[in-house]
PyMOL Python script that loads the backbone (N, CA, C, O; Angstrom):
from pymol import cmd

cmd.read_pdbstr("""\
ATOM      1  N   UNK A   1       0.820  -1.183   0.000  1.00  0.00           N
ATOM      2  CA  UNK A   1       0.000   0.000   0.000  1.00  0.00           C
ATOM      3  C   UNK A   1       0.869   1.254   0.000  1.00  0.00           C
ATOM      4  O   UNK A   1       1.920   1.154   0.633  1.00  0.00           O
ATOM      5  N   UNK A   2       0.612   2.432  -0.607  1.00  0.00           N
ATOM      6  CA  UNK A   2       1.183   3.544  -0.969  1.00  0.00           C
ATOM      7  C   UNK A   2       0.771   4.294   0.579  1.00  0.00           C
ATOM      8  O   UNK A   2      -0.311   4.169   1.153  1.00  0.00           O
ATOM      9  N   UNK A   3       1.487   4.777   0.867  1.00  0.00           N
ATOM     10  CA  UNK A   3       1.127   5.711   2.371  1.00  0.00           C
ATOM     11  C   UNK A   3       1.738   7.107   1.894  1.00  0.00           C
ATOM     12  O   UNK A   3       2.827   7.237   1.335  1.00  0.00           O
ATOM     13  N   UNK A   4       0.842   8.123   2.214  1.00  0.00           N
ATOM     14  CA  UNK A   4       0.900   9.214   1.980  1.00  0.00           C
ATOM     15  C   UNK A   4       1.288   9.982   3.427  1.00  0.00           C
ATOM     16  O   UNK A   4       0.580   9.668   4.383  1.00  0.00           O
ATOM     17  N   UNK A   5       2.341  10.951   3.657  1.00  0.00           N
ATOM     18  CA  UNK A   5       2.696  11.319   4.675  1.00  0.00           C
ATOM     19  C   UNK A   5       1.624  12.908   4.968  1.00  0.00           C
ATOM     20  O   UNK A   5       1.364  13.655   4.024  1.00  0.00           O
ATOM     21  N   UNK A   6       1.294  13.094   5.915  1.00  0.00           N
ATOM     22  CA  UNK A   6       0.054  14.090   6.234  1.00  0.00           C
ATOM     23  C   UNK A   6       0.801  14.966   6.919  1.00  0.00           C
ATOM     24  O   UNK A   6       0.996  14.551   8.061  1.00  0.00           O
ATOM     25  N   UNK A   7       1.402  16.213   6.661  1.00  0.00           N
ATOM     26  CA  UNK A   7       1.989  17.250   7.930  1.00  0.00           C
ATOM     27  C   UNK A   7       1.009  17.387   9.005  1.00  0.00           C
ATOM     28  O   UNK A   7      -0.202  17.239   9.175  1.00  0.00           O
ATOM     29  N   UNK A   8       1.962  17.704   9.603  1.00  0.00           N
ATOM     30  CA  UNK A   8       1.520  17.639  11.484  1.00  0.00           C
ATOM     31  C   UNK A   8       0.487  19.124  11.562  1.00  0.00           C
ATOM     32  O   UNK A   8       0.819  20.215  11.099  1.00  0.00           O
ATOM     33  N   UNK A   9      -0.718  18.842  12.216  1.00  0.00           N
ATOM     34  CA  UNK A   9      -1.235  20.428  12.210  1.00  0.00           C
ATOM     35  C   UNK A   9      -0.574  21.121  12.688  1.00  0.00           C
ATOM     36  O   UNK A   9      -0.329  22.242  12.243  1.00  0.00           O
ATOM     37  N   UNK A  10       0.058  20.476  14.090  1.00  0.00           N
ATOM     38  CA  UNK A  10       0.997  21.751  15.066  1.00  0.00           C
ATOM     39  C   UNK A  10       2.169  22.508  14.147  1.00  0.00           C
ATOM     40  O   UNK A  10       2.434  23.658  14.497  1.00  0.00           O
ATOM     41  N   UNK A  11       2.877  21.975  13.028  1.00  0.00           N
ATOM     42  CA  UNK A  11       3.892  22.717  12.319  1.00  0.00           C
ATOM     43  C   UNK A  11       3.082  23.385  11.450  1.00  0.00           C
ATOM     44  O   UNK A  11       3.466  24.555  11.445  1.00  0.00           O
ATOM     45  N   UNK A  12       1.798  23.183  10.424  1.00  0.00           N
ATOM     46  CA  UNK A  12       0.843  24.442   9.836  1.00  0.00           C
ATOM     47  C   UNK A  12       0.980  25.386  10.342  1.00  0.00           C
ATOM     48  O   UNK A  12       1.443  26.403   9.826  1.00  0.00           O
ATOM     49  N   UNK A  13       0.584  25.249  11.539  1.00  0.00           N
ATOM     50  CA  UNK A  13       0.010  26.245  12.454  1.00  0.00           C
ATOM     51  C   UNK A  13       1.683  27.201  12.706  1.00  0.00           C
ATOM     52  O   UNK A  13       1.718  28.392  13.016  1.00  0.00           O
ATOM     53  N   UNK A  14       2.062  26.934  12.637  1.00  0.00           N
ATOM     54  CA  UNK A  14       3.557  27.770  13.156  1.00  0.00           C
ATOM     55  C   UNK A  14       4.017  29.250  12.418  1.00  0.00           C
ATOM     56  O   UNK A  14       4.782  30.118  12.838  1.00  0.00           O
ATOM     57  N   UNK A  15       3.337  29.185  11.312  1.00  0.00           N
ATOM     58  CA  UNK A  15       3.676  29.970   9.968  1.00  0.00           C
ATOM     59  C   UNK A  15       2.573  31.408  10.712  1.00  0.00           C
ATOM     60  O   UNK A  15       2.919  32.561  10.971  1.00  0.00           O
ATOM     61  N   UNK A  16       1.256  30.768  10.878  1.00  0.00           N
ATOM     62  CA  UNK A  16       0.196  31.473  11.313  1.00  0.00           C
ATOM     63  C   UNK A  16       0.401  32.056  12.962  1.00  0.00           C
ATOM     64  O   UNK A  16      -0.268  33.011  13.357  1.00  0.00           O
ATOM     65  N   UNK A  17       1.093  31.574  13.574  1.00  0.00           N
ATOM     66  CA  UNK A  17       1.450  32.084  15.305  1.00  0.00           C
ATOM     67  C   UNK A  17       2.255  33.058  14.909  1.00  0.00           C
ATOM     68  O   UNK A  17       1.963  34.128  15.444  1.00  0.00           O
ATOM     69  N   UNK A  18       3.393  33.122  13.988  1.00  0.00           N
ATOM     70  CA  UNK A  18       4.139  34.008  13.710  1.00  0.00           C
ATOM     71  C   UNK A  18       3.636  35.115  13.180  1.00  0.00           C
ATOM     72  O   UNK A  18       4.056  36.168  13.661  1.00  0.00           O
ATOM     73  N   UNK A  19       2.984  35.166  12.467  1.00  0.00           N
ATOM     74  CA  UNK A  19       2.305  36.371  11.932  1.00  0.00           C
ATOM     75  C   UNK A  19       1.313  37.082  12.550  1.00  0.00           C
ATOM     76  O   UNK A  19       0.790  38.084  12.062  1.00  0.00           O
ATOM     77  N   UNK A  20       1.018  36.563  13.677  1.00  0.00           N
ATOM     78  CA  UNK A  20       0.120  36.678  14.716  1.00  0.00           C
ATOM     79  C   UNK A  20       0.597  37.558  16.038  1.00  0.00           C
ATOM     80  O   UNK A  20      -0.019  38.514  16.509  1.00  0.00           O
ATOM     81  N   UNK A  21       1.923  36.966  16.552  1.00  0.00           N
ATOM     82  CA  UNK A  21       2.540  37.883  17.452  1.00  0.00           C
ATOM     83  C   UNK A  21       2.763  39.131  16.835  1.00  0.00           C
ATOM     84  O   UNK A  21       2.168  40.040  17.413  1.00  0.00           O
ATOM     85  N   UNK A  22       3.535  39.536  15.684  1.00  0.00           N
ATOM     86  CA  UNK A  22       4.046  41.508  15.610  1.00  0.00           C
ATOM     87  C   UNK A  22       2.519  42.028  15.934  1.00  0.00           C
ATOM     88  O   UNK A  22       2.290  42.711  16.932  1.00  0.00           O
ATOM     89  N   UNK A  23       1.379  41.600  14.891  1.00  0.00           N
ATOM     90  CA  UNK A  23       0.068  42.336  15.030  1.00  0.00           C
ATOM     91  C   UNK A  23      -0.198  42.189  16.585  1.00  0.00           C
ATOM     92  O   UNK A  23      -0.650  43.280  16.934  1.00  0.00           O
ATOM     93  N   UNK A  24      -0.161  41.752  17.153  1.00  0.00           N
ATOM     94  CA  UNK A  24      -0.413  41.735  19.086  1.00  0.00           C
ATOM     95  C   UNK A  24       0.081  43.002  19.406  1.00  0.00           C
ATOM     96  O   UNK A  24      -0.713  43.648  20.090  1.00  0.00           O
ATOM     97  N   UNK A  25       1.036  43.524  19.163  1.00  0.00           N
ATOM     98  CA  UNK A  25       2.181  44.418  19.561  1.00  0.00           C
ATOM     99  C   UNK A  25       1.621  45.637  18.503  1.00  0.00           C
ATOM    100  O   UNK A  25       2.016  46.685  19.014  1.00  0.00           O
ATOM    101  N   UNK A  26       1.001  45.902  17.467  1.00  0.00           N
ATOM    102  CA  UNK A  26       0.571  46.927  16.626  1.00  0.00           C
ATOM    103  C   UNK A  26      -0.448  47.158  17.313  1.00  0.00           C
ATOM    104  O   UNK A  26      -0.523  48.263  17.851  1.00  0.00           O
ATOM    105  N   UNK A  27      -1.561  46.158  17.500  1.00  0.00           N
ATOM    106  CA  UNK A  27      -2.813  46.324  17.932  1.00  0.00           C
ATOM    107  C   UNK A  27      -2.476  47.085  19.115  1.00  0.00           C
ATOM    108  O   UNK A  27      -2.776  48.279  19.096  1.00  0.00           O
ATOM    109  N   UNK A  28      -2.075  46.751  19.839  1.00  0.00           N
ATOM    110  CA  UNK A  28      -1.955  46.967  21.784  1.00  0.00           C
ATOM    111  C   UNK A  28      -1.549  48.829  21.219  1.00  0.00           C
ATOM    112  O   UNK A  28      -2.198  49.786  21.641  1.00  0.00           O
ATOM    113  N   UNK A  29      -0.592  48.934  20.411  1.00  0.00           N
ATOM    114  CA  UNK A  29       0.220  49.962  20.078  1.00  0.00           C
ATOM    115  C   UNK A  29      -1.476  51.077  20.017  1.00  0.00           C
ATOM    116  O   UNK A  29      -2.030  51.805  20.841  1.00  0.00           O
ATOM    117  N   UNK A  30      -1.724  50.745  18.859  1.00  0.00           N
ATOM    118  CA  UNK A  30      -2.535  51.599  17.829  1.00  0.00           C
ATOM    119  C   UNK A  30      -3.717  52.084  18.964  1.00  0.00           C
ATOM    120  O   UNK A  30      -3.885  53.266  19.263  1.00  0.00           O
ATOM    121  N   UNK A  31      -4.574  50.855  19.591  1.00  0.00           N
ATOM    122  CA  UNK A  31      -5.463  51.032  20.401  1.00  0.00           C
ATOM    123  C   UNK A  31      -4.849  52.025  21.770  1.00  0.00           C
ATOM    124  O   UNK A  31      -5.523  52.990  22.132  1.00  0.00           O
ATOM    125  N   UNK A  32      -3.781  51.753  22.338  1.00  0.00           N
ATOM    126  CA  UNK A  32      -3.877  52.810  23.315  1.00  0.00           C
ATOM    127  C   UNK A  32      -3.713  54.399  22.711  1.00  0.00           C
ATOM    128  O   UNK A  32      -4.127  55.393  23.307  1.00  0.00           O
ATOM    129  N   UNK A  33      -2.998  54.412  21.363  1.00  0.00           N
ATOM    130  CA  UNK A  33      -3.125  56.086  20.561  1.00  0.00           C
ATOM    131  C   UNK A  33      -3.948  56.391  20.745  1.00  0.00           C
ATOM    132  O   UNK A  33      -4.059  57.469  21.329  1.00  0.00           O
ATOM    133  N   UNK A  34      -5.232  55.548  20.322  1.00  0.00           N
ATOM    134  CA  UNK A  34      -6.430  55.925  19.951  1.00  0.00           C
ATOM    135  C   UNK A  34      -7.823  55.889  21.153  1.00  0.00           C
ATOM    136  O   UNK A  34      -9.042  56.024  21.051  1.00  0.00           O
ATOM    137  N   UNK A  35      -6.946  55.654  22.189  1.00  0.00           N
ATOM    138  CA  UNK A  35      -7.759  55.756  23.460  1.00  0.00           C
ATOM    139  C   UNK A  35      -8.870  54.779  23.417  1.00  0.00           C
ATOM    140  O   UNK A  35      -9.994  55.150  23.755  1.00  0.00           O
ATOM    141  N   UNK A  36      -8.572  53.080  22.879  1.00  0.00           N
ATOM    142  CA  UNK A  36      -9.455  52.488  22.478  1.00  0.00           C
ATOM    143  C   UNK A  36      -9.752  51.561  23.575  1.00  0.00           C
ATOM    144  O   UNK A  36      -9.428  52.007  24.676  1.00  0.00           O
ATOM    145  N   UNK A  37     -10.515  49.868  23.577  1.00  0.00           N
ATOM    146  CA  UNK A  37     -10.431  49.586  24.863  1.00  0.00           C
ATOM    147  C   UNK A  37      -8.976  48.511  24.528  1.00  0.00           C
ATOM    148  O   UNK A  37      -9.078  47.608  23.698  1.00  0.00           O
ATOM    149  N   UNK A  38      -8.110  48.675  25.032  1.00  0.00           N
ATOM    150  CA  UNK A  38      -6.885  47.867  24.944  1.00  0.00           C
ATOM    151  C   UNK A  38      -6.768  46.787  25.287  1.00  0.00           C
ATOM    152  O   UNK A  38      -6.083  45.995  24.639  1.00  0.00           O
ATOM    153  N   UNK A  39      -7.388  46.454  26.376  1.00  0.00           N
ATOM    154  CA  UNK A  39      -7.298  44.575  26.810  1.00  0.00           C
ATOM    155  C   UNK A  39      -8.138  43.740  25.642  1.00  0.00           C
ATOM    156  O   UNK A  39      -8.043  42.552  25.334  1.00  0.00           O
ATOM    157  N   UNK A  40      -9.184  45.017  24.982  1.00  0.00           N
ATOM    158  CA  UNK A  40     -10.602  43.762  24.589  1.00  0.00           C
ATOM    159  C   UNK A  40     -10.202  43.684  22.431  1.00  0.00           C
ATOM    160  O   UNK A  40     -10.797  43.018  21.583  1.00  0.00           O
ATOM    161  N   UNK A  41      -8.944  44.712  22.244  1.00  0.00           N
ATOM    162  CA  UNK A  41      -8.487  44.668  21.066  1.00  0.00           C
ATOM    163  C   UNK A  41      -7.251  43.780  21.140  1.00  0.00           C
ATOM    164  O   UNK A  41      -6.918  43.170  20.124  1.00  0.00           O
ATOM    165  N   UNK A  42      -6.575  43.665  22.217  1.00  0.00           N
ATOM    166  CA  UNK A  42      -5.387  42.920  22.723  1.00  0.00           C
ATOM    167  C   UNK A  42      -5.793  41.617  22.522  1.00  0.00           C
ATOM    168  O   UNK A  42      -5.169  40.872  21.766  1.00  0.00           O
ATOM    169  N   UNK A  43      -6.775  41.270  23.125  1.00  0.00           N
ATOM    170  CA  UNK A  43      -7.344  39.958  23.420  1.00  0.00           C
ATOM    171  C   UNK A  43      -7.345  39.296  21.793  1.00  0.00           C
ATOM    172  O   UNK A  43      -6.667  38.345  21.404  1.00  0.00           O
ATOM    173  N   UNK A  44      -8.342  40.132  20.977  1.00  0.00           N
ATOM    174  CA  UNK A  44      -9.094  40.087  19.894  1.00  0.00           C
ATOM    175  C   UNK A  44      -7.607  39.802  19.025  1.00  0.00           C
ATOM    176  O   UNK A  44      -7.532  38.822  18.282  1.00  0.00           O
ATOM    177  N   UNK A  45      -6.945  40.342  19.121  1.00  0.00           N
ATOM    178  CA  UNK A  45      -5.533  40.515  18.286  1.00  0.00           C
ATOM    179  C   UNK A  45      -4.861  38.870  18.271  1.00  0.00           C
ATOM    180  O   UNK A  45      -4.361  38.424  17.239  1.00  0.00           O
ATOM    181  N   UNK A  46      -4.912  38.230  19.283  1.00  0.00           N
ATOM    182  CA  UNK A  46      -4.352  37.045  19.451  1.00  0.00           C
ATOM    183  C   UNK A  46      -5.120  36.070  18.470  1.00  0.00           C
ATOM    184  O   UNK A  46      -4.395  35.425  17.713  1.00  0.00           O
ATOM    185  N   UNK A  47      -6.582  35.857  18.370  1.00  0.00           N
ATOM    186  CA  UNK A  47      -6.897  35.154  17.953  1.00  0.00           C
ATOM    187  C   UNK A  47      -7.043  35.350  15.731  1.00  0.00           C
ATOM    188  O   UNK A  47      -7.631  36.138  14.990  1.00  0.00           O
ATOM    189  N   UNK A  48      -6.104  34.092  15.504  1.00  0.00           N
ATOM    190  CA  UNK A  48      -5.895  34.171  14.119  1.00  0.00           C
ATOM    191  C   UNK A  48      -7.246  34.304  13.422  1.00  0.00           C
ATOM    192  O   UNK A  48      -8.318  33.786  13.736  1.00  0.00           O
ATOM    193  N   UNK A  49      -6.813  35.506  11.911  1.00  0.00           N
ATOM    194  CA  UNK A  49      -7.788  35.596  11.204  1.00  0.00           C
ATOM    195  C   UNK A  49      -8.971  36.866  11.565  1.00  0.00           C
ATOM    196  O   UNK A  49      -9.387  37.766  10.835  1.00  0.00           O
ATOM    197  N   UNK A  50      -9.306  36.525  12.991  1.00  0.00           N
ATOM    198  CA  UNK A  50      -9.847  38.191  13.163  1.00  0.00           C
ATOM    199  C   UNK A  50      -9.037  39.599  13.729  1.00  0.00           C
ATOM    200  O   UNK A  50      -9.539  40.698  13.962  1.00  0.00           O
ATOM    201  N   UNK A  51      -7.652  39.186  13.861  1.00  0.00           N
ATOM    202  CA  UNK A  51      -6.791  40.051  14.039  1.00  0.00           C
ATOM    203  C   UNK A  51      -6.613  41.050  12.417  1.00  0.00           C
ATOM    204  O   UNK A  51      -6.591  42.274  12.293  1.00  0.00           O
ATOM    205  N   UNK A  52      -6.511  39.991  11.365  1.00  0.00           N
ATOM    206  CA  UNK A  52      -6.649  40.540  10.535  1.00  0.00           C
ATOM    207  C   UNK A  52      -7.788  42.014  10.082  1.00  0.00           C
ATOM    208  O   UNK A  52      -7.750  43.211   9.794  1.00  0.00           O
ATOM    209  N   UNK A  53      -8.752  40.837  10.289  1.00  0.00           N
ATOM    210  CA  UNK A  53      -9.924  41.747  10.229  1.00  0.00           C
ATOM    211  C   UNK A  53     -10.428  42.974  11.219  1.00  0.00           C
ATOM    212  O   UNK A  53     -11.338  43.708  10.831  1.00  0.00           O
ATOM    213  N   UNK A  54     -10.005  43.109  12.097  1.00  0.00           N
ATOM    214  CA  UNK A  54     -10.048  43.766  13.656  1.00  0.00           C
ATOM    215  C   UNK A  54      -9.065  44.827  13.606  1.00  0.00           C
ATOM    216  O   UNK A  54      -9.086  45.923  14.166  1.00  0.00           O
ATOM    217  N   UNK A  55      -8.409  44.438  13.025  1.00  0.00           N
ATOM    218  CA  UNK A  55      -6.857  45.477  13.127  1.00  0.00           C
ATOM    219  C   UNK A  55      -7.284  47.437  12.694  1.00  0.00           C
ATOM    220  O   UNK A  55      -7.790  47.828  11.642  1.00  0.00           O
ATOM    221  N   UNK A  56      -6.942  48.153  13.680  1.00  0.00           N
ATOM    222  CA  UNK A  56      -7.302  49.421  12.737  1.00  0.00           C
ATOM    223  C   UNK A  56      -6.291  49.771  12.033  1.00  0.00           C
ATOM    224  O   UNK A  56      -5.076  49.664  12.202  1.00  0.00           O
ATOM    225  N   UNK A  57      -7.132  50.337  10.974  1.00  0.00           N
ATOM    226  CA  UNK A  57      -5.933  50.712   9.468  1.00  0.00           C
ATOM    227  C   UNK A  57      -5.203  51.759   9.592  1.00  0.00           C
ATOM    228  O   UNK A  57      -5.567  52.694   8.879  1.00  0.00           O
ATOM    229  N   UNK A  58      -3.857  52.034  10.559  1.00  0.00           N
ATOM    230  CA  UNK A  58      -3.449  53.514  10.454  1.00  0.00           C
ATOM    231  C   UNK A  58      -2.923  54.320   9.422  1.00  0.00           C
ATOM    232  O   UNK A  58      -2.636  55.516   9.476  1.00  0.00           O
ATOM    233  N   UNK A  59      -2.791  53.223   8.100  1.00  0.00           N
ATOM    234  CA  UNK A  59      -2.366  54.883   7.030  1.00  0.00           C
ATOM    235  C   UNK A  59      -3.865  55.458   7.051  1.00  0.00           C
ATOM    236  O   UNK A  59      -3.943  56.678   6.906  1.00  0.00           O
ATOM    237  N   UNK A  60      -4.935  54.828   7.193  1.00  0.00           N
ATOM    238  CA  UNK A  60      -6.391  55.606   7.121  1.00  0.00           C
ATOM    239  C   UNK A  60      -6.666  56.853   8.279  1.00  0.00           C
ATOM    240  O   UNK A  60      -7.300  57.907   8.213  1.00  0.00           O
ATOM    241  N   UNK A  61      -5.814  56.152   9.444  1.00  0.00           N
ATOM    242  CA  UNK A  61      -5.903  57.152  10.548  1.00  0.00           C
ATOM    243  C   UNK A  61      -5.304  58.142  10.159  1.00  0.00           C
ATOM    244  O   UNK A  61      -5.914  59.209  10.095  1.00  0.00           O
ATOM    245  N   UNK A  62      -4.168  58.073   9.853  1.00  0.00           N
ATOM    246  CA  UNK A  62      -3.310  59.054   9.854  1.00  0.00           C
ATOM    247  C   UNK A  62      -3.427  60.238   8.916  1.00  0.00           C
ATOM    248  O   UNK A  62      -2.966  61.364   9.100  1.00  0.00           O
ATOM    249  N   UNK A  63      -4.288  59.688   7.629  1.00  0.00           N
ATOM    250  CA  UNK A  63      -5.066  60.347   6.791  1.00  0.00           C
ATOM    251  C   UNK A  63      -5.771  61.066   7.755  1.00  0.00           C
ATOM    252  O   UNK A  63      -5.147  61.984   8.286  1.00  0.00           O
ATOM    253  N   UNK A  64      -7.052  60.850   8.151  1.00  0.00           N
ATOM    254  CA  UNK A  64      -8.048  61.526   9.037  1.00  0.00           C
ATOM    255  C   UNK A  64      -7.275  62.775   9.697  1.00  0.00           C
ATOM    256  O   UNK A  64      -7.349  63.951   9.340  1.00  0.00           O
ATOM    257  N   UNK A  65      -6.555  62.256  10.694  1.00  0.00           N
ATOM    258  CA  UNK A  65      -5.640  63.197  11.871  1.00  0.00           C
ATOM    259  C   UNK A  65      -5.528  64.830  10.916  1.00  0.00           C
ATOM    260  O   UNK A  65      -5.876  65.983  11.173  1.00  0.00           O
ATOM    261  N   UNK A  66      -4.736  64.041   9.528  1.00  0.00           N
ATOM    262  CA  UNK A  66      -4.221  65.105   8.611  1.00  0.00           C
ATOM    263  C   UNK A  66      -5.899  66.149   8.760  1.00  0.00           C
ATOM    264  O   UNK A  66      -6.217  67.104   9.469  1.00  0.00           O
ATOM    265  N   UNK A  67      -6.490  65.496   7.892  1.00  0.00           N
ATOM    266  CA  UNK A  67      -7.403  66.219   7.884  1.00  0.00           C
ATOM    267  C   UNK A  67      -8.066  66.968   8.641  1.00  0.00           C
ATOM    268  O   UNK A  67      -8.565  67.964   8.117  1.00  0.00           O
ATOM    269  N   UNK A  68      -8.243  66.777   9.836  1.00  0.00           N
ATOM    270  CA  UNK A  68      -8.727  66.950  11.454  1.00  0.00           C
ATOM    271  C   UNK A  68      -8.118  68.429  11.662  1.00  0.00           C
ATOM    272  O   UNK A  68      -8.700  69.503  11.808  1.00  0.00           O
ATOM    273  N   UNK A  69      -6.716  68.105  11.625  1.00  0.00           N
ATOM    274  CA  UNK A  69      -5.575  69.265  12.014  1.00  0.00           C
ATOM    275  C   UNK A  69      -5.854  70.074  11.153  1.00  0.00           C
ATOM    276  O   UNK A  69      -5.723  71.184  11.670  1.00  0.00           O
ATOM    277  N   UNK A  70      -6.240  70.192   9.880  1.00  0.00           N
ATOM    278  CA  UNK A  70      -6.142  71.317   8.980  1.00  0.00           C
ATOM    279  C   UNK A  70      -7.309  71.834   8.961  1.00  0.00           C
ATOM    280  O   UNK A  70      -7.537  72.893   8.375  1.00  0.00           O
ATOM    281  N   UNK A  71      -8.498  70.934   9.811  1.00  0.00           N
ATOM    282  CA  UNK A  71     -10.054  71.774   9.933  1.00  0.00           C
ATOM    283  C   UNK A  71      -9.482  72.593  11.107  1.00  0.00           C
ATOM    284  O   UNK A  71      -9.237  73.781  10.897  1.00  0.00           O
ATOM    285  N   UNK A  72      -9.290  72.160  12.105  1.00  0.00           N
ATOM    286  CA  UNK A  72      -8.777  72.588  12.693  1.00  0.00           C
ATOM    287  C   UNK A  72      -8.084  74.153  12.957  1.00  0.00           C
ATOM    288  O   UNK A  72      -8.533  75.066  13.650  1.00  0.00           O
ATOM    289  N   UNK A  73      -6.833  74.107  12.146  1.00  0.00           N
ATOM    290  CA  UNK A  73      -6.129  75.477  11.866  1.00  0.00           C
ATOM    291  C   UNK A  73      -6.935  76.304  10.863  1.00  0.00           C
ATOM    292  O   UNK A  73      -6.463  77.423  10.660  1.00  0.00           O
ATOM    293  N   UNK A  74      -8.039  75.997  10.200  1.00  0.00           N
ATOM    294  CA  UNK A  74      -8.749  76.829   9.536  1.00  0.00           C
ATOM    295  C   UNK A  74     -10.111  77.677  10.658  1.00  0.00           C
ATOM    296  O   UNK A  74     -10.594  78.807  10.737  1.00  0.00           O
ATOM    297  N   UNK A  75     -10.290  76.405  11.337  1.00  0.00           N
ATOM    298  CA  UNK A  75     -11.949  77.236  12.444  1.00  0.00           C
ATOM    299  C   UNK A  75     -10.976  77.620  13.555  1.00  0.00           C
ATOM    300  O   UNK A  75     -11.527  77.540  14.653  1.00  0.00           O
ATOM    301  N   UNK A  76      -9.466  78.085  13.628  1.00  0.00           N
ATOM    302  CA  UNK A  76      -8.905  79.016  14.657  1.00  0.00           C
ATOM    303  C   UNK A  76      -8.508  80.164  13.978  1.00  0.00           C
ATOM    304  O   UNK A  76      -8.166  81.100  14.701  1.00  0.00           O
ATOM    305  N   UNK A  77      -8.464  80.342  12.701  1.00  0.00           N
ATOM    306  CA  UNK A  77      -7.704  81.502  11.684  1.00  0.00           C
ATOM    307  C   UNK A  77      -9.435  82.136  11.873  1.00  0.00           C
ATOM    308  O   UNK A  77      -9.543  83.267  12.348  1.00  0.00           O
ATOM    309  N   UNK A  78     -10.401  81.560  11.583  1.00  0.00           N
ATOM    310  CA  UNK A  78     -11.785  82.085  11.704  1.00  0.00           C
ATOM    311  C   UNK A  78     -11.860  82.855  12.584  1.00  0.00           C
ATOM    312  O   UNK A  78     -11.863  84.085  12.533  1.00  0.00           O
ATOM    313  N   UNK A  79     -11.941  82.013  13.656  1.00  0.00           N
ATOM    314  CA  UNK A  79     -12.144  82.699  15.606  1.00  0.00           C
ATOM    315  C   UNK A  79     -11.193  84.075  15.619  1.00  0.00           C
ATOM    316  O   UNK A  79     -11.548  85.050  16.280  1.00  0.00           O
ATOM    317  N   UNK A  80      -9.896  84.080  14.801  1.00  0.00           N
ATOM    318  CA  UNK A  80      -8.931  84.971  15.377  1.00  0.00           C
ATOM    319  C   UNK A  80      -9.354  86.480  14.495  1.00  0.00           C
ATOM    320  O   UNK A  80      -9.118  87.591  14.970  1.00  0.00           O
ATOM    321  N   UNK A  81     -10.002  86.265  13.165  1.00  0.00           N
ATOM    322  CA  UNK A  81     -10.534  87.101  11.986  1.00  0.00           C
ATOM    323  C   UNK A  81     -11.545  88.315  13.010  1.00  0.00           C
ATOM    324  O   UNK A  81     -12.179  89.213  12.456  1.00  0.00           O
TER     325      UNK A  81
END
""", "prot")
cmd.dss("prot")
cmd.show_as("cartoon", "prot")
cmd.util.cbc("prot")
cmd.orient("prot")
């Protein structure tokens, strides 16, 4: 009989833990900037696949901020007029 060798799930899985820890460490990061709840995005961050999805997008933030700041310096040039 031909026997086919089956990889081990625990070594699959190894590729996916790795890519899993830096985002732990972004998430935790991003959420306390953003005054978010940190244990319950922390938490969320660990588990594969919705870290992905869960993750906030900061070139999007950082977009916003931009924008924010420049409403901003425009409704104080107003006030000062």
């Amino acid at each position: 009989m031909l026997q086919i060798n089956q990889p081990n799930p625990i070594v699959s899985l190894i590729p996916l833990v790795l890519l899993t820890i830096p985002m732990i460490f972004v998430v935790n990061k991003l959420s306390k900037e953003k005054g978010k709840n940190v244990v319950l995005l922390t938490v969320l961050s660990c588990i594969p696949l919705v870290n992905i999805i869960g993750t906030p997008n900061k070139r999007l933030d950082d977009k916003m901020n931009i924008i924010l700041e420049a409403l901003e310096k425009i409704e104080s040039k107003k006030d000062n007029i």
